[in-house]
C-alpha positions as CSV (number, residue, x, y, z in Angstrom):
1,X,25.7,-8.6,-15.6
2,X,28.6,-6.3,-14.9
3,X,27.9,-3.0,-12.7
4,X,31.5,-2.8,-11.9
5,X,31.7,0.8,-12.7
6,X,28.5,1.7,-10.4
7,X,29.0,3.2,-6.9
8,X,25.3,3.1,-5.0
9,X,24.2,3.6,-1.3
10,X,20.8,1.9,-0.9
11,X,19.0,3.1,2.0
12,X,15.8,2.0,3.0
13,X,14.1,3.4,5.8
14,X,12.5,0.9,7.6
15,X,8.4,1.3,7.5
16,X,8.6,5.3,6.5
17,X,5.8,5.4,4.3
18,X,2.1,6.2,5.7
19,X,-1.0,7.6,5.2
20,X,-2.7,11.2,5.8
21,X,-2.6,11.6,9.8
22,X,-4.9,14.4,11.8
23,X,-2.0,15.1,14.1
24,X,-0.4,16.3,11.3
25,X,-3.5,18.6,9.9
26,X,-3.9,15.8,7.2
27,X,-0.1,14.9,5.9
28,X,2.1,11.9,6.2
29,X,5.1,12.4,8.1
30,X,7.1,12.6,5.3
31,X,5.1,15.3,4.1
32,X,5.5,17.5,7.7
33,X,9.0,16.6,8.5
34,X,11.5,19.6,7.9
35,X,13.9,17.3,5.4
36,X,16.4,20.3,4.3
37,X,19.1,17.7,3.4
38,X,16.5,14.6,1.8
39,X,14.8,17.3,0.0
40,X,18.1,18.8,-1.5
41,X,18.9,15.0,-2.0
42,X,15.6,14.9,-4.0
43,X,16.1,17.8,-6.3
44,X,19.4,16.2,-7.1
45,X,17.4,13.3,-9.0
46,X,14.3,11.5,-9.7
47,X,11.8,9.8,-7.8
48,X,8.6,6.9,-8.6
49,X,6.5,4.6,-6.1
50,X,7.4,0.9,-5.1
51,X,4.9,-1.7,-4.2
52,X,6.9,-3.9,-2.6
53,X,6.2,-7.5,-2.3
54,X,2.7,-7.2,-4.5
55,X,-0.8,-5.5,-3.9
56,X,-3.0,-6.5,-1.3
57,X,0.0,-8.0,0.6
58,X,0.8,-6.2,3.7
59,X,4.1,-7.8,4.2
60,X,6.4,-8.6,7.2
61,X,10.2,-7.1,6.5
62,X,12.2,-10.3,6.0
63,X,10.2,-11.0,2.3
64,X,9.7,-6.9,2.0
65,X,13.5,-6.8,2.1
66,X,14.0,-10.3,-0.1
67,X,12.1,-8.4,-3.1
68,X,13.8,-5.0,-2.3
69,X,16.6,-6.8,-3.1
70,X,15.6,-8.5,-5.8
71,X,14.3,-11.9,-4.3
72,X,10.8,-12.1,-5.4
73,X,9.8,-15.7,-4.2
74,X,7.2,-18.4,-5.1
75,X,5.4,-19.2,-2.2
76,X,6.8,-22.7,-1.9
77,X,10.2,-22.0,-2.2
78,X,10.4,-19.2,0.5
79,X,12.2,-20.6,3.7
80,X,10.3,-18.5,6.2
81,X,11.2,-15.8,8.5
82,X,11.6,-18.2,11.5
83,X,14.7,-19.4,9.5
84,X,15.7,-16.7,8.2
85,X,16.1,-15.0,12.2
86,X,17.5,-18.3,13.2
87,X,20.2,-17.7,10.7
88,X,21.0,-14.1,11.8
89,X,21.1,-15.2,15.2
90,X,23.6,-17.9,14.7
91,X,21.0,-20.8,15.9
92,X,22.4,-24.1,15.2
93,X,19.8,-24.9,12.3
94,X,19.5,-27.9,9.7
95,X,17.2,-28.9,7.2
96,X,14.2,-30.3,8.8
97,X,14.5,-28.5,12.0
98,X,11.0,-25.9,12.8
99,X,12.2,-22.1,13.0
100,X,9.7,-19.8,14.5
101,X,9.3,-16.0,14.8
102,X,7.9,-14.9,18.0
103,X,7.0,-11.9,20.5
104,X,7.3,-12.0,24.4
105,X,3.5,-10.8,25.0
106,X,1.4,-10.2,28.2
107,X,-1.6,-12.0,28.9
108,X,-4.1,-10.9,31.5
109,X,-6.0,-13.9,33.7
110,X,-8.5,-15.0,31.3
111,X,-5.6,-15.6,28.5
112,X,-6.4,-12.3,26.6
113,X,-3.3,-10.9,24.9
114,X,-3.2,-7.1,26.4
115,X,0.0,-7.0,24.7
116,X,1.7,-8.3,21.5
117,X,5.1,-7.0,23.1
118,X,4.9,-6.7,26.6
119,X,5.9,-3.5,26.2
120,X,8.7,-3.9,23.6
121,X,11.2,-2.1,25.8
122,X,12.3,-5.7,27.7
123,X,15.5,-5.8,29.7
124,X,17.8,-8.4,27.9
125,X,18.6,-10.1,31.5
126,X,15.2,-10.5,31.7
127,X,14.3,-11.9,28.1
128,X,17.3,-14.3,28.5
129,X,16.1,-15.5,32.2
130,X,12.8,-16.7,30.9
131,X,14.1,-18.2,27.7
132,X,16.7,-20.2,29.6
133,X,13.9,-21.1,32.1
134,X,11.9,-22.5,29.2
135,X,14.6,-24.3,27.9
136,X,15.4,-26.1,31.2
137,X,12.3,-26.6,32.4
138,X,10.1,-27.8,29.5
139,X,9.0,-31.4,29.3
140,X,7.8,-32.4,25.4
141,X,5.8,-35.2,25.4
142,X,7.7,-36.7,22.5
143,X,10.8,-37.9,22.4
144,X,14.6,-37.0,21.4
145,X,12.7,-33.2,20.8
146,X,15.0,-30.4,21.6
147,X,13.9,-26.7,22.0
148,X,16.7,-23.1,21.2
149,X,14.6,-19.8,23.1
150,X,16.7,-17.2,21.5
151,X,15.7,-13.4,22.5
152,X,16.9,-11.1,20.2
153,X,15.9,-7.3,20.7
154,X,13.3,-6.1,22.8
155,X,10.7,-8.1,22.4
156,X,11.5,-10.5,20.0
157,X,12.4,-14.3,20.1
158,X,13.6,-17.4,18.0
159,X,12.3,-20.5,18.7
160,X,14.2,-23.7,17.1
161,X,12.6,-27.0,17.9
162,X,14.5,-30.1,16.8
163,X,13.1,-33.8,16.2
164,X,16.2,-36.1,16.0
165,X,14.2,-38.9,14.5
166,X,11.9,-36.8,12.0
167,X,11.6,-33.7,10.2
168,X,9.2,-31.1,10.6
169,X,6.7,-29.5,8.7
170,X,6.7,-26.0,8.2
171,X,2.4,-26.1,6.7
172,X,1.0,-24.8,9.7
173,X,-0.3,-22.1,10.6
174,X,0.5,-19.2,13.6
175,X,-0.2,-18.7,17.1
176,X,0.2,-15.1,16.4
177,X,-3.5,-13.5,16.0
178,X,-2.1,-10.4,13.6
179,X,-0.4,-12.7,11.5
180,X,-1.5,-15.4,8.5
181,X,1.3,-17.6,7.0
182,X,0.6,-17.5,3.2
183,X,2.9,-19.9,1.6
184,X,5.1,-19.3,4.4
185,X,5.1,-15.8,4.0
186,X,3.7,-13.8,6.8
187,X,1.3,-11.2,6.1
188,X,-0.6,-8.7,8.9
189,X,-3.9,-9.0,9.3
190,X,-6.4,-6.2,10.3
191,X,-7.2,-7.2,13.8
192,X,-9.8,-5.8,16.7
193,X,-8.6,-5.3,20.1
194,X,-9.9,-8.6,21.7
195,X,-6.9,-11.2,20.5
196,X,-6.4,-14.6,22.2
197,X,-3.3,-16.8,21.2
198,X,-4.4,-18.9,18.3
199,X,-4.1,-22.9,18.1
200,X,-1.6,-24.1,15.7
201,X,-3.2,-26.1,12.9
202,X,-1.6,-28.3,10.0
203,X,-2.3,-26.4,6.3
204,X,-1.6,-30.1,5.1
205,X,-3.3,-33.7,5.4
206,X,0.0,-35.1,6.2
207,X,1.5,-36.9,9.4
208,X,4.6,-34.4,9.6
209,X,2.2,-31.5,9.5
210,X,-0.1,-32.6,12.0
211,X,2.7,-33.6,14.0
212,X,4.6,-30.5,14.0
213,X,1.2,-28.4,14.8
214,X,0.7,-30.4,18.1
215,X,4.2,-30.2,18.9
216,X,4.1,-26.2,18.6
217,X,1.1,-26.2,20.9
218,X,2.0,-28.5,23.5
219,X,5.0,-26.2,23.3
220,X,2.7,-22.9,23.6
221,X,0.9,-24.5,26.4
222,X,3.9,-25.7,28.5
223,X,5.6,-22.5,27.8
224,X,2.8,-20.3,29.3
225,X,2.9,-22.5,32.4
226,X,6.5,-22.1,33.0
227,X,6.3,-18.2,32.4
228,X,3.5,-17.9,35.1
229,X,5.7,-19.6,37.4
230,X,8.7,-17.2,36.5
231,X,10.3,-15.6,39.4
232,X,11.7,-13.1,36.8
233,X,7.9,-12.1,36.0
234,X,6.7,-12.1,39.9
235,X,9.8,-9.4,40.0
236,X,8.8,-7.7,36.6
237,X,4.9,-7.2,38.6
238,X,6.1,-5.7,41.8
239,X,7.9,-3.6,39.5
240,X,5.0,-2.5,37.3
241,X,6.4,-4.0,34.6
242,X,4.0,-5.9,31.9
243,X,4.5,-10.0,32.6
244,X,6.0,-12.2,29.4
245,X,3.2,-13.8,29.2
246,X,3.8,-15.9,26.5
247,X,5.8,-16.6,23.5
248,X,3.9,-15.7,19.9
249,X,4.7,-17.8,17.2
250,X,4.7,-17.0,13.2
251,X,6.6,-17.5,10.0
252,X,7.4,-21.2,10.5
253,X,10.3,-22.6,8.3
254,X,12.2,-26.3,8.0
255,X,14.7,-25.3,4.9
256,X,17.8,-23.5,4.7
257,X,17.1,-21.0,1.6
258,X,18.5,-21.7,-1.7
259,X,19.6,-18.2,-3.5
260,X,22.1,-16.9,-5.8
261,X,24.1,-14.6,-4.1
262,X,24.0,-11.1,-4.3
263,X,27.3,-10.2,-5.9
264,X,27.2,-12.6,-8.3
265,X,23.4,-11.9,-9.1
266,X,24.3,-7.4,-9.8
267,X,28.4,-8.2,-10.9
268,X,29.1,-6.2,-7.9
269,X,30.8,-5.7,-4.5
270,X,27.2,-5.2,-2.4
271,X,27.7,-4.9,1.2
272,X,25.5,-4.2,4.2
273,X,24.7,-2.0,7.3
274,X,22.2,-3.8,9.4
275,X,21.0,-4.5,13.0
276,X,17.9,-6.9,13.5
277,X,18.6,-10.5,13.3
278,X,16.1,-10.3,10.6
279,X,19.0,-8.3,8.0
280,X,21.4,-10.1,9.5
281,X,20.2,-13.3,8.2
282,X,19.5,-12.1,5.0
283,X,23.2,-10.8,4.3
284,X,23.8,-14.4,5.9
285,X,21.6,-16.1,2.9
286,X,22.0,-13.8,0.3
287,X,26.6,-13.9,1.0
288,X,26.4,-10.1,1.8
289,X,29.1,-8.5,3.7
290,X,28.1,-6.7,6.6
291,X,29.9,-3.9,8.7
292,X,30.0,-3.0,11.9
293,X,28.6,0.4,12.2
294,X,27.4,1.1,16.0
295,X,23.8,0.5,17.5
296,X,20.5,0.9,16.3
297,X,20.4,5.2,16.2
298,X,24.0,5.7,15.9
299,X,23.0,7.4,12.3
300,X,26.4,9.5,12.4
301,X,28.6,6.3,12.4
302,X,26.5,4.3,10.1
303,X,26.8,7.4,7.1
304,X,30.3,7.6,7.9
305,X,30.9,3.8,7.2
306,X,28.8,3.9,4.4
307,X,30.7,6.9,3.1
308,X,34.3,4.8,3.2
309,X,32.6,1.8,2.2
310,X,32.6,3.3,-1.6
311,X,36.2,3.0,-1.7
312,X,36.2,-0.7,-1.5
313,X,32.7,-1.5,-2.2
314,X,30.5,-1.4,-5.6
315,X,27.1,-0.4,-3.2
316,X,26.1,-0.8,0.3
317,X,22.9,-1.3,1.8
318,X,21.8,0.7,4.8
319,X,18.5,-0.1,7.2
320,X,17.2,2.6,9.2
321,X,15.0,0.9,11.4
322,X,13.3,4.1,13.5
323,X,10.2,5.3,11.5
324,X,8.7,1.6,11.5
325,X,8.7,1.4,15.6
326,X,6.4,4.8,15.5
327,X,4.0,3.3,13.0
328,X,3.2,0.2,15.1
329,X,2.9,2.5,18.2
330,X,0.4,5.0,15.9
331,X,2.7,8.0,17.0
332,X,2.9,9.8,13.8
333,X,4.5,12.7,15.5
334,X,7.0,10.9,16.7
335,X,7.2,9.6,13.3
336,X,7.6,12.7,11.6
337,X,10.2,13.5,14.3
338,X,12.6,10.4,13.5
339,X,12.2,11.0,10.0
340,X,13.9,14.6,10.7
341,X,16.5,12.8,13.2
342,X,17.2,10.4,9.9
343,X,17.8,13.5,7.6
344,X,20.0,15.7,10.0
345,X,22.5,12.9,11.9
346,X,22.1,10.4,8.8
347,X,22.1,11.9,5.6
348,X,23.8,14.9,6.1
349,X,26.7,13.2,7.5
350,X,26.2,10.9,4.5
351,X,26.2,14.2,1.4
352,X,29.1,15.6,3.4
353,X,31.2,12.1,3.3
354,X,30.6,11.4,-0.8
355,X,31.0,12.7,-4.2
356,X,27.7,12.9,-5.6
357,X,29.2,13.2,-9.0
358,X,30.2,9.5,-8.7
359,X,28.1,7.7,-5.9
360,X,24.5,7.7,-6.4
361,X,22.1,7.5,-3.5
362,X,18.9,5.8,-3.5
363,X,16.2,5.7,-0.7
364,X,13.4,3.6,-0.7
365,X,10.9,1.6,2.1
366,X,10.8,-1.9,3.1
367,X,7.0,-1.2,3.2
368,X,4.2,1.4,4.6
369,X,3.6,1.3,8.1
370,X,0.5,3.6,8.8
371,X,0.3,5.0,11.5
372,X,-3.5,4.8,11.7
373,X,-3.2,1.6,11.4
374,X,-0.2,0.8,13.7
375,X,0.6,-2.3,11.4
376,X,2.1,-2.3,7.9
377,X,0.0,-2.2,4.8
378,X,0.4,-2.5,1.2
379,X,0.7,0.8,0.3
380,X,2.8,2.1,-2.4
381,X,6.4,3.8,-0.8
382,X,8.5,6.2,-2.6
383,X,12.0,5.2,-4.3
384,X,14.4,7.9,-5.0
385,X,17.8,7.6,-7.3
386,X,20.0,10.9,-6.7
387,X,23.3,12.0,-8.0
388,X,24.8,14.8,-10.2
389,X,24.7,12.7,-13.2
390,X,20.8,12.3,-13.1
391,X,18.0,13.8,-14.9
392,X,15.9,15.7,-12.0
393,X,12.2,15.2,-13.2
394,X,11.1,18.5,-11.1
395,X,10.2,16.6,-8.1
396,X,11.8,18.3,-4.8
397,X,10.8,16.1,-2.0
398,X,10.9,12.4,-0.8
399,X,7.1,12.0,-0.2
400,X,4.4,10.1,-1.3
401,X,2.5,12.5,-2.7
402,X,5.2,13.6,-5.1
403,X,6.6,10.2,-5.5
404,X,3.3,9.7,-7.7
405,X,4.1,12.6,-10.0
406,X,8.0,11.4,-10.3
407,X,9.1,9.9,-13.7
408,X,10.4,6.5,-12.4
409,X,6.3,5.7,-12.6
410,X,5.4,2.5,-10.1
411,X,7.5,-0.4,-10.1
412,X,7.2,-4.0,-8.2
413,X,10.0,-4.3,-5.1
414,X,12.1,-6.8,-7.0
415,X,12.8,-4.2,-9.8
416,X,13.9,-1.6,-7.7
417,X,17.4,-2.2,-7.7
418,X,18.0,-3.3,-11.3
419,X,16.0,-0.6,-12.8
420,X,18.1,2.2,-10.1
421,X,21.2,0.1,-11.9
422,X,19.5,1.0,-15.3
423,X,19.0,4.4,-14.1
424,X,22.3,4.9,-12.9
425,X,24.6,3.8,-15.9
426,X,22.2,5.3,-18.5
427,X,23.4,9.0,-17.4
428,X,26.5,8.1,-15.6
């Protein structure tokens, strides 16, 4: 495959799709954001729905991004988010070693989780105090076991534990209540508000599994105890400030991922703007260069260097995080707010920087995240390819109402970027 003579930026906009919302008389946020440029962007092209890792799936983002990519995996050979945020964060990692996802959450007395993210605004001296407590203080009761705590942002951690003598099992399942593993994929579940930290179990009659299960809850348990103690969570109370509680574990892994990388999958220079250790892994994995382009919301600076990036590069990938953040909080006002943040400092920077008779722009989801739901779901997102060269199909916003009346019709994650390809040199 040669796509040597294609210049894309591939934006997906982290969780932006949703569902009717009464705070919004009955739209999405897509539908009541004031999107002059994405809308001009829209008019400019053609638009269809994505269902991106498969129906009925709510996914997390790390295999939502794999298929938006391209990467649709069998169960069995997927490595695991744990691993794949291990590798963004530049854990020390090897075959056979357990990677975990996990939350800082708060727990009230009788061990009820009152929080998933102890309020996922966590100060970072304050995440890395309680890791490194844990990693100094905990006592495993087997030996030659070693244990990485590795905050990330807010409220997010890696957990690494390695057995010298043995490898670990990654077929078992989470302490995380909102989360199954499925094949090592993670997948929300629809939960109630009474959630208590689950007990690890094997999803194998083997020795490794079982193993590896009690080793994650001994760890859980000793954990819990050393955070109690924490003289950085006595300070965090007299402050009003939600304890960490506790560390929730999901997405176990024990492989290193075995992929074909990106270039050499498209026949293309495909780079990357990204900022969660999540991303970062997968440009890790997948060989994909990454640029610097500021923090989190510095959308100016990341169009800009997506912009340049076309004189070197064949496409560049670009994740917005915001929208997702309001959909777990069920804000959909602030939802519909970021959303017209995204189109005035992002994309308007980015249609002033290029020449939209040679660079085509396509925007797309990772997944729904509902904010009536505060979770993600499996609901369809809209993809849109834009440029001079192609055929508008009379649709004139990004939404997923319209996206359903587009002529790019539904397609599966994993298709989106070879059919935007297809797309794209067909009326080039």
């Amino acid at each position: 495959m040669d796509n040597s003579d294609v210049h894309m930026i591939y934006v997906l906009l982290d969780g932006v799709g949703d569902l009717p919302h009464p705070d919004l008389d009955g739209k999405t946020p897509l539908e009541a954001a004031n999107t002059p440029t994405l809308d001009k962007i829209a008019s400019n092209g053609a638009i269809g729905e994505v269902i991106s890792v498969g129906k009925g799936i709510a996914p997390e983002s790390d295999i939502a991004v794999f298929n938006m990519l391209g990467y649709k995996f069998k169960h069995a050979d997927y490595a695991g988010r744990g691993v794949i945020e291990a590798i963004g964060v530049g854990i020390d990692f090897k075959d056979g070693d357990l990677a975990l996802r996990g939350n800082y959450s708060t727990l009230n007395d009788d061990e009820i989780i009152v929080d998933r993210r102890a309020g996922r605004h966590i100060e970072k001296e304050d995440a890395d105090g309680v890791a490194k407590e844990i990693e100094n203080k905990i006592e495993l009761s087997s030996p030659d076991v070693s244990v990485v705590v590795a905050p990330t942002i807010g409220h997010r951690v890696t957990v690494r534990i390695r057995k010298e003598s043995q490898k670990l099992s990654s077929r078992i399942t989470n302490t995380d209540p909102a989360y199954s593993n499925i094949g090592g994929m993670g997948v929300a579940k629809a939960v109630g508000d009474f959630l208590k930290i689950e007990k690890c179990l094997p999803l194998e009659d083997t020795e490794e599994a079982k193993f590896t299960a009690n080793l994650v809850n001994e760890f859980s348990e000793k954990s819990i105890k050393i955070m109690k103690e924490s003289q950085i969570n006595k300070k965090r109370q007299n402050e009003n400030k939600k304890a960490l509680s506790c560390i929730l574990l999901r997405d176990a892994g024990n492989k290193y991922p075995d992929v074909i990388p990106i270039n050499q999958k498209y026949g293309m220079n495909f780079s990357c703007i990204v900022d969660m250790p999540v991303e970062l892994g997968i440009s890790e994995v997948l060989k994909m260069k990454a640029f610097e382009a500021g923090g989190l919301t510095d959308y100016e600076e990341k169009a800009r260097v997506a912009a340049k990036a076309m004189d070197t590069q064949n496409s560049i990938y670009v994740h917005l995080k915001g929208p997702d953040e309001f959909g777990h909080d069920g804000d959909a006002i602030g939802k519909m707010k970021n959303i017209e943040e995204i189109d005035q400092r992002f994309f308007k920077t980015l249609v002033e920087n290029i020449d939209s008779s040679k660079v085509a722009i396509v925007i797309s989801a990772d997944h729904s995240t509902p904010c009536i739901n505060k979770g993600h779901s499996d609901d369809p997102v809209p993809v849109l390819v834009s440029g001079d060269f192609i055929k508008n199909d009379g649709t004139t916003r990004m939404t997923e109402e319209q996206a359903k009346k587009g002529s790019i019709g539904l397609l599966q994650g994993a298709e989106v970027v070879s059919k935007s390809l297809e797309l794209i040199k067909s009326q080039i």
